[in-house]
PDB file of N, H, CA, C and O in Angstrom:
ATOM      1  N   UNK A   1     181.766  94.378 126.376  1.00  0.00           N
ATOM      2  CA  UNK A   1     182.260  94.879 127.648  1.00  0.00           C
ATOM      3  C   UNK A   1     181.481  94.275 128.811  1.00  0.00           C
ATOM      4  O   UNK A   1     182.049  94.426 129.893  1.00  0.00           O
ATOM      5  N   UNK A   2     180.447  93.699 128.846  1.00  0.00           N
ATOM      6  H   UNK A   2     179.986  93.576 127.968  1.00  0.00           H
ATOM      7  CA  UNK A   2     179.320  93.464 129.460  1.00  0.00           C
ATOM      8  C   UNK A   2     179.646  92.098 130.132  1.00  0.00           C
ATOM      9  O   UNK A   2     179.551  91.683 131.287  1.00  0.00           O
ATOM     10  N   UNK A   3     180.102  91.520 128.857  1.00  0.00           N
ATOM     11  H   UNK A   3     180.179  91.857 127.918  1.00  0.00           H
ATOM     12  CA  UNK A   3     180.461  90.246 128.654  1.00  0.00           C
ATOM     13  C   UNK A   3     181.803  89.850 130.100  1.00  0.00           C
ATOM     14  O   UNK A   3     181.820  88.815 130.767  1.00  0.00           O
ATOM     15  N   UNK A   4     182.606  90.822 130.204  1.00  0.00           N
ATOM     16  H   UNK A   4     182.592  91.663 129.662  1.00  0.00           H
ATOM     17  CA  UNK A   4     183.867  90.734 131.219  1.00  0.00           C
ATOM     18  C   UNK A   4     183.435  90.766 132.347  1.00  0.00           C
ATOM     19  O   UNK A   4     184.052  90.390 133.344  1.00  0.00           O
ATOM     20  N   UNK A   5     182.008  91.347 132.311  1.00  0.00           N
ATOM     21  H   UNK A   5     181.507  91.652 131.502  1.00  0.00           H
ATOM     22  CA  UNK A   5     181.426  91.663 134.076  1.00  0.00           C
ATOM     23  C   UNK A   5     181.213  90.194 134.234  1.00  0.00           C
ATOM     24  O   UNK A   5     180.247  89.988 134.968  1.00  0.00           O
ATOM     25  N   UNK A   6     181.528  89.586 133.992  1.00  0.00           N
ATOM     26  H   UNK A   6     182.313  89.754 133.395  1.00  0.00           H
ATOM     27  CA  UNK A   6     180.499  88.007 134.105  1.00  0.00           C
ATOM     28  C   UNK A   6     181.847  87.086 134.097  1.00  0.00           C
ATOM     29  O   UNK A   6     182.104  86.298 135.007  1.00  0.00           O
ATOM     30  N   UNK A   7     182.663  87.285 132.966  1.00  0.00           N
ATOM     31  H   UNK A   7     182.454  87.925 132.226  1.00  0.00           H
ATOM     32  CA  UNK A   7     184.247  86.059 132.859  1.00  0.00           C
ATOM     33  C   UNK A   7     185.044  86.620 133.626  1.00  0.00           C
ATOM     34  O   UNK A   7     185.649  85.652 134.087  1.00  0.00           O
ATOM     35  N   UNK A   8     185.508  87.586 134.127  1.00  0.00           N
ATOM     36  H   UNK A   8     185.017  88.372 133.752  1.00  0.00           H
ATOM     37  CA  UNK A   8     186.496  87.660 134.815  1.00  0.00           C
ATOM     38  C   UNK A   8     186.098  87.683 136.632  1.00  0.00           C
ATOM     39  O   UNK A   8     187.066  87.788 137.386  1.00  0.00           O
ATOM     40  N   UNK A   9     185.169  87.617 137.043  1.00  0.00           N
ATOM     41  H   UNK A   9     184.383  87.532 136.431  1.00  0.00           H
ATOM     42  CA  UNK A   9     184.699  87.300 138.312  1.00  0.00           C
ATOM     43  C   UNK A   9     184.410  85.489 138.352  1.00  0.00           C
ATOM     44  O   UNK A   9     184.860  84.841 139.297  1.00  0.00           O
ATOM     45  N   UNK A  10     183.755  84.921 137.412  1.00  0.00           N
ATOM     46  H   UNK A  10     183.390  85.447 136.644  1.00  0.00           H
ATOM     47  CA  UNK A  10     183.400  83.499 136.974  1.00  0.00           C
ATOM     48  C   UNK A  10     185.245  82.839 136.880  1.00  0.00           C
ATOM     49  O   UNK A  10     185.500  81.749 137.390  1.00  0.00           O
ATOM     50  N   UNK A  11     186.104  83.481 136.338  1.00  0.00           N
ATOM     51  H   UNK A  11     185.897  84.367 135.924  1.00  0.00           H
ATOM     52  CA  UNK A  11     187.217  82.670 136.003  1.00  0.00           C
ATOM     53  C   UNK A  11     188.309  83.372 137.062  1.00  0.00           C
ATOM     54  O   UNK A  11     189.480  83.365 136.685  1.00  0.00           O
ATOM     55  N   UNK A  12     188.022  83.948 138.302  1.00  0.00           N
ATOM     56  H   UNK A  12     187.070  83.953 138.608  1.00  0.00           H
ATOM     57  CA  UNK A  12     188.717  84.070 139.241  1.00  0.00           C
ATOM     58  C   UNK A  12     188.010  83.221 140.577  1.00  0.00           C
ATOM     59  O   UNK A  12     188.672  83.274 141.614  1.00  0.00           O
ATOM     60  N   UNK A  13     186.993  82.611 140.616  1.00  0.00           N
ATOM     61  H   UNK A  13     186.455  82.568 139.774  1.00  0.00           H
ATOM     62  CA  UNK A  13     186.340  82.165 141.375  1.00  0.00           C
ATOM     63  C   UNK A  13     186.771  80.452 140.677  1.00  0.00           C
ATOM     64  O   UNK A  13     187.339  79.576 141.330  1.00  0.00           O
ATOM     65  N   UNK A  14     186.414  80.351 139.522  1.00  0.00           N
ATOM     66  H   UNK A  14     185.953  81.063 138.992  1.00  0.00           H
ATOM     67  CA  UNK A  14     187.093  78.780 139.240  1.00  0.00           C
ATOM     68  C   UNK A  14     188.470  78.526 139.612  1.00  0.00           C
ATOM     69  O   UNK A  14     188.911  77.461 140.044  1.00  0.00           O
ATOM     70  N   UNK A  15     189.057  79.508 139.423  1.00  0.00           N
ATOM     71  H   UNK A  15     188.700  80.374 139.072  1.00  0.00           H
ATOM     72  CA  UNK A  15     190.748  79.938 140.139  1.00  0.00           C
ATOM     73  C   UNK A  15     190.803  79.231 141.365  1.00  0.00           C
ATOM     74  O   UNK A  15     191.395  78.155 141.450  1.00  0.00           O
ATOM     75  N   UNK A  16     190.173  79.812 142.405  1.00  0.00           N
ATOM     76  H   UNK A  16     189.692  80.686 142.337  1.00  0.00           H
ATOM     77  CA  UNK A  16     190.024  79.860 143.362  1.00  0.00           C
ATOM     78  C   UNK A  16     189.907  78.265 144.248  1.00  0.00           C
ATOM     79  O   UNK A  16     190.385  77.759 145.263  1.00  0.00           O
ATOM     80  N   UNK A  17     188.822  77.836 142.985  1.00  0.00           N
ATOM     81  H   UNK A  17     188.433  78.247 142.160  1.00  0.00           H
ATOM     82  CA  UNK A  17     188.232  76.339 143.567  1.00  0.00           C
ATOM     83  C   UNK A  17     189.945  75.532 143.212  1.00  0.00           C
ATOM     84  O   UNK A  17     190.727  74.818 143.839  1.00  0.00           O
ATOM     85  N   UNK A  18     189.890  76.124 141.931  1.00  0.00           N
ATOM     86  H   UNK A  18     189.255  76.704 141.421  1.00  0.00           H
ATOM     87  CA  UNK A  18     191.332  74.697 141.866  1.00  0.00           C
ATOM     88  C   UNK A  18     192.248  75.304 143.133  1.00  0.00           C
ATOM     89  O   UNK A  18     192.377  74.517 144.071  1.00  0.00           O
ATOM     90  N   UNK A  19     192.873  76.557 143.266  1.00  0.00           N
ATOM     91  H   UNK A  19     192.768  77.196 142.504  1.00  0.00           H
ATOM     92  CA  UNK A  19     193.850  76.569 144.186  1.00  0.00           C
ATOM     93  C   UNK A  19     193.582  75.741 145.606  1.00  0.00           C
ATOM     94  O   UNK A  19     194.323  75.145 146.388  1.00  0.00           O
ATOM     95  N   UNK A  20     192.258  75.985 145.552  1.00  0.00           N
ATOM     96  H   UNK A  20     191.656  76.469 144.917  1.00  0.00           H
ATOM     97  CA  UNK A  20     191.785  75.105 147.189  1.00  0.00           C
ATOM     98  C   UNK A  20     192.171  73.930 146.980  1.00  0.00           C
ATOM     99  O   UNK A  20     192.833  73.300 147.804  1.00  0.00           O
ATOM    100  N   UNK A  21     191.636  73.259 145.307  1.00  0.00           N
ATOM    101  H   UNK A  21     191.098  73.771 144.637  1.00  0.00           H
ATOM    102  CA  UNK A  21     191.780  71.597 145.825  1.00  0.00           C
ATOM    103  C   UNK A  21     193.573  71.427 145.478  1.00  0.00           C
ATOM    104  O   UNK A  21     194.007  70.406 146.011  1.00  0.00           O
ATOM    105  N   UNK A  22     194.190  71.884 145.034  1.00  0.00           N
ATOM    106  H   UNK A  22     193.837  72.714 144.601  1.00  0.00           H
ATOM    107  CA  UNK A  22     195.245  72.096 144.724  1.00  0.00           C
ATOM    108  C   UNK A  22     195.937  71.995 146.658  1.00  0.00           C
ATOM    109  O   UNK A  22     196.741  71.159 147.073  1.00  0.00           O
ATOM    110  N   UNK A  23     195.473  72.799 147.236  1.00  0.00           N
ATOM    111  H   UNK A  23     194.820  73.478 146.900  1.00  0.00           H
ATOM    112  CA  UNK A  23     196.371  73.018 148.955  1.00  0.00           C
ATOM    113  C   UNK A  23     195.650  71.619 149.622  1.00  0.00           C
ATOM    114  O   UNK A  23     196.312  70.971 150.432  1.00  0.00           O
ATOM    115  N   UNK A  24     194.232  71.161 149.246  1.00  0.00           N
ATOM    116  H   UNK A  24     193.693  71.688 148.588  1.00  0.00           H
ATOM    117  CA  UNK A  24     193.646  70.253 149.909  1.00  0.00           C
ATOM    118  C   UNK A  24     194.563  68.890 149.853  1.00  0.00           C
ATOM    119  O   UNK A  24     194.928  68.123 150.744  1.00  0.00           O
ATOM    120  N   UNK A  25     194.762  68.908 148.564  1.00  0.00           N
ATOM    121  H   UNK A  25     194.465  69.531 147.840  1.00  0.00           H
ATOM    122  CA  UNK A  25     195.504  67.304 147.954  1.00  0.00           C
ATOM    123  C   UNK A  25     197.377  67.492 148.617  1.00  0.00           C
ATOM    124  O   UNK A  25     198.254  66.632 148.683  1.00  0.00           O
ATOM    125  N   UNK A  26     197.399  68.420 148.865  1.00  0.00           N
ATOM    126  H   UNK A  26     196.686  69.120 148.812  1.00  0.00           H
ATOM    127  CA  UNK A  26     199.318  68.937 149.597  1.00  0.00           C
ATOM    128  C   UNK A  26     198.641  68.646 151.215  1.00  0.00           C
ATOM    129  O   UNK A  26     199.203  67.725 151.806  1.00  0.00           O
ATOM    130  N   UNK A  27     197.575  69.290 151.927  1.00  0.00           N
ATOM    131  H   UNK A  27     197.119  70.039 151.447  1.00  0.00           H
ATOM    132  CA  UNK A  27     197.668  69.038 152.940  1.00  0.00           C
ATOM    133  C   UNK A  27     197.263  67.711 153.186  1.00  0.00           C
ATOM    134  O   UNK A  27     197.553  67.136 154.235  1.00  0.00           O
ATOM    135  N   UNK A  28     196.495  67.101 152.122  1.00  0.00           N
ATOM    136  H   UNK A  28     196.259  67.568 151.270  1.00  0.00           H
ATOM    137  CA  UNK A  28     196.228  65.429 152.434  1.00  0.00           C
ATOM    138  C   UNK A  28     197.615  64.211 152.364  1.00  0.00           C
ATOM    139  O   UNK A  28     197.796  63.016 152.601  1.00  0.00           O
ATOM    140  N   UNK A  29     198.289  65.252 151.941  1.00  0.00           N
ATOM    141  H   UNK A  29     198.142  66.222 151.748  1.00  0.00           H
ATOM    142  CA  UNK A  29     199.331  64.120 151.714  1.00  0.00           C
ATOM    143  C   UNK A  29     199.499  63.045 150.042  1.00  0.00           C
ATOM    144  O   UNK A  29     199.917  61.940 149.697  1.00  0.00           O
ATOM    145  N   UNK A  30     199.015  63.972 149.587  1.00  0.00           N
ATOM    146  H   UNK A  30     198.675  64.869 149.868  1.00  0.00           H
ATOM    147  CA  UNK A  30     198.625  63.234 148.079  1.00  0.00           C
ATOM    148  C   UNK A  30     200.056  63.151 147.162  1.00  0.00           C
ATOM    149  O   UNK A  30     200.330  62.329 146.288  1.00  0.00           O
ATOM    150  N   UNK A  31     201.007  64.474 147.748  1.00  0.00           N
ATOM    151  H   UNK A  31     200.784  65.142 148.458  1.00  0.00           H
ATOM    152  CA  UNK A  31     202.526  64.476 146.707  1.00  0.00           C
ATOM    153  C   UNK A  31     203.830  64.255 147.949  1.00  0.00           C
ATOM    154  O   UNK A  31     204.952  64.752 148.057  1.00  0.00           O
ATOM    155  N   UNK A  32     203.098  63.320 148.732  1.00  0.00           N
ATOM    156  H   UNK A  32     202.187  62.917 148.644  1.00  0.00           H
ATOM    157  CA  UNK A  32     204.637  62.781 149.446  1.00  0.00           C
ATOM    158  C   UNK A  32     205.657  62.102 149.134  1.00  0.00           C
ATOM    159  O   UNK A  32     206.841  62.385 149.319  1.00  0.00           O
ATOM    160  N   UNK A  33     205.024  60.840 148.470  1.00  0.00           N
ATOM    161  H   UNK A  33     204.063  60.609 148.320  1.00  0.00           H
ATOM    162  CA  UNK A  33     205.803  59.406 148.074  1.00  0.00           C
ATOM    163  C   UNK A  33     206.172  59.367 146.301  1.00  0.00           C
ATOM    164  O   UNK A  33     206.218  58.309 145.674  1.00  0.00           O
ATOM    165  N   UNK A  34     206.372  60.504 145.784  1.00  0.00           N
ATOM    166  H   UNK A  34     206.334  61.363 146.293  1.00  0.00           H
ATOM    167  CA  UNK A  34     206.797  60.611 144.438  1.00  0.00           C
ATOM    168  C   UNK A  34     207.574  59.625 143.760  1.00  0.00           C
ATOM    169  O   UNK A  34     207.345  59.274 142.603  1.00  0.00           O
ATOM    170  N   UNK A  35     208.555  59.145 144.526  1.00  0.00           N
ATOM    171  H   UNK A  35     208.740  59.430 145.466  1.00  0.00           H
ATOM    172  CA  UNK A  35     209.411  57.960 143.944  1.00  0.00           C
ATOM    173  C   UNK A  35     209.096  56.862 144.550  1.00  0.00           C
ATOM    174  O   UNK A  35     209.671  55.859 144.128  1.00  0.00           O
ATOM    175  N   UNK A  36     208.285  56.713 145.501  1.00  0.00           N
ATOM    176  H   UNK A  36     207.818  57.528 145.844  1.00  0.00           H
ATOM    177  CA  UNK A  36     207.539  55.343 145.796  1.00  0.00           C
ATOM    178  C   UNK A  36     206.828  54.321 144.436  1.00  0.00           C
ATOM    179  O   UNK A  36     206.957  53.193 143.959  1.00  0.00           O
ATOM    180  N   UNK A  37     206.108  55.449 144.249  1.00  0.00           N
ATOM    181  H   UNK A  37     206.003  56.365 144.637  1.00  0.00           H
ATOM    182  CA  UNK A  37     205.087  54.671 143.082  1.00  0.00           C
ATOM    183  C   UNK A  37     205.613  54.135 142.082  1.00  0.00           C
ATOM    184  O   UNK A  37     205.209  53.155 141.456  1.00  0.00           O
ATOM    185  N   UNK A  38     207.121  55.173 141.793  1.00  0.00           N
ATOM    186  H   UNK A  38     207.449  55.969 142.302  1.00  0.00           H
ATOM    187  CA  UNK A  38     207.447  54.967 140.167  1.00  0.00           C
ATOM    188  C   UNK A  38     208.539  53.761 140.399  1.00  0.00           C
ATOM    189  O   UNK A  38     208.717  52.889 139.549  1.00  0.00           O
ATOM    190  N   UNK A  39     209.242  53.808 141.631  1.00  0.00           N
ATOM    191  H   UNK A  39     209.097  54.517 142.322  1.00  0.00           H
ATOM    192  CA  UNK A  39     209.787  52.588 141.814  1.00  0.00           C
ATOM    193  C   UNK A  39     209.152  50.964 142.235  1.00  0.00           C
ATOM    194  O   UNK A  39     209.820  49.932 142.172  1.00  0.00           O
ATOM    195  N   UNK A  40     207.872  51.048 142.617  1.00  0.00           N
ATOM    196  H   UNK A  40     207.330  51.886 142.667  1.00  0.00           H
ATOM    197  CA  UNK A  40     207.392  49.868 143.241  1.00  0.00           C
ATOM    198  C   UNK A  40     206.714  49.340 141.993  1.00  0.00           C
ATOM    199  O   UNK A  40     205.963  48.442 142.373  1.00  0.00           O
ATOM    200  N   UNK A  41     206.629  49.488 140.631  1.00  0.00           N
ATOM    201  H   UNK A  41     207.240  50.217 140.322  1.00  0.00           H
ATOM    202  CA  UNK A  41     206.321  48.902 139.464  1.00  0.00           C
ATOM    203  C   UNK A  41     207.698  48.243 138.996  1.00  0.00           C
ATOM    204  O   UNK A  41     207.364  47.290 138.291  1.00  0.00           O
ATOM    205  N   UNK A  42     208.897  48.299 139.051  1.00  0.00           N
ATOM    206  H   UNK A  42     209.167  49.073 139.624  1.00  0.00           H
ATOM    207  CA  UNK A  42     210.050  48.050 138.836  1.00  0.00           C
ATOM    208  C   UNK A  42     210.415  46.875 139.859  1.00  0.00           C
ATOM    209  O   UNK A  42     211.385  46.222 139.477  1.00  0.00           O
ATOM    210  N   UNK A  43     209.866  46.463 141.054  1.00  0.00           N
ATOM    211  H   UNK A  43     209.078  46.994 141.365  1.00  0.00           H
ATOM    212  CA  UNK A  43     210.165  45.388 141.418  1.00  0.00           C
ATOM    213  C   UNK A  43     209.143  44.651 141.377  1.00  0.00           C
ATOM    214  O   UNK A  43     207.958  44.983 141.410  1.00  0.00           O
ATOM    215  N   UNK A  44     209.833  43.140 141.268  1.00  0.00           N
ATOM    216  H   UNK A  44     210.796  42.871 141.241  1.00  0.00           H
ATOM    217  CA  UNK A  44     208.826  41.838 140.929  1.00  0.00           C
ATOM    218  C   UNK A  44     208.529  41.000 142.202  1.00  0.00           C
ATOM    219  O   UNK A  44     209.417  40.360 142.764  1.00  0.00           O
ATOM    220  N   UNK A  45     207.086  41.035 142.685  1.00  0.00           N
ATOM    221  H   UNK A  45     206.364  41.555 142.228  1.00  0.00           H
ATOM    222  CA  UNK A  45     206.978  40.349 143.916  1.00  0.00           C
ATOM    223  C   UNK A  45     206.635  39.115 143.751  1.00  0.00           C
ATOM    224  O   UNK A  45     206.261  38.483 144.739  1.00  0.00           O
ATOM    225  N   UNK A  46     206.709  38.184 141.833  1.00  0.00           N
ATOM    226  H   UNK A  46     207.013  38.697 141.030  1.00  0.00           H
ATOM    227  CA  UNK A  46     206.632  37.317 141.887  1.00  0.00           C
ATOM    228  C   UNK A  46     207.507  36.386 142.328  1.00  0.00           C
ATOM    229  O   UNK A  46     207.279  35.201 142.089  1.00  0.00           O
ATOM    230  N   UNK A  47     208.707  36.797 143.081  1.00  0.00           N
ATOM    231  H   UNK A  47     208.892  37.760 143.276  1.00  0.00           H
ATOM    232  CA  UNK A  47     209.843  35.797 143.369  1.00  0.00           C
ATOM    233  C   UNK A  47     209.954  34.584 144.226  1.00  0.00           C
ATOM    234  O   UNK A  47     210.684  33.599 144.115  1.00  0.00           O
ATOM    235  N   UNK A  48     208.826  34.973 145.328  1.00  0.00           N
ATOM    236  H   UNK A  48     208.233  35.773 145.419  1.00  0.00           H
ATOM    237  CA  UNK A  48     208.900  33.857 146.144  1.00  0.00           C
ATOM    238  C   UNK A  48     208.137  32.805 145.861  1.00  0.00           C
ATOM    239  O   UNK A  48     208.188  31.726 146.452  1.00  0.00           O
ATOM    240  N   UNK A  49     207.278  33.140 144.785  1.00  0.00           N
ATOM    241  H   UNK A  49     207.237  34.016 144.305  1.00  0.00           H
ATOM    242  CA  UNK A  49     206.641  31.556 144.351  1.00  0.00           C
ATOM    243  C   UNK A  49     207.295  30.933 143.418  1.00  0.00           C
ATOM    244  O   UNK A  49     207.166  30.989 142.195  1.00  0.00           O
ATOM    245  N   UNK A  50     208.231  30.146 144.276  1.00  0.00           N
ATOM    246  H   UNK A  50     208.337  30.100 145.269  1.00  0.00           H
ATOM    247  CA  UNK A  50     208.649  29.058 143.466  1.00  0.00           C
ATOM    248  C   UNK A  50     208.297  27.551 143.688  1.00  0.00           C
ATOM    249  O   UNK A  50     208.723  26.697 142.911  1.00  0.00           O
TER     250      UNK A  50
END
C-alpha cells in the first residue's frame, strides 16, 4: 500500500512531462507537413542532370 504513495504521484507527474512535450512539439509546429515528408521521398531530383 505504501508502495502507491510513491507510483501513482511519480506516474502522474511523468504524465504530465509527456503531455507538455506532447503540446510543445503541436505548438512548435512539428505535425504540420504530414504529407510533405511522405511525398518528397517519391520524387526524383535526379532529373536535371543530364
Amino acid at each position: 500500500m505504501t508502495n502507491l504513495l510513491f507510483l501513482i504521484p511519480a506516474a502522474l507527474f511523468l504524465g504530465g512531462i509527456g503531455l507538455a512535450a506532447f503540446l510543445w512539439s503541436l505548438k512548435s509546429g512539428q505535425f504540420d507537413d504530414l504529407d510533405g515528408a511522405a511525398e518528397r521521398i517519391l520524387h526524383d531530383d535526379d532529373e536535371d542532370e543530364d
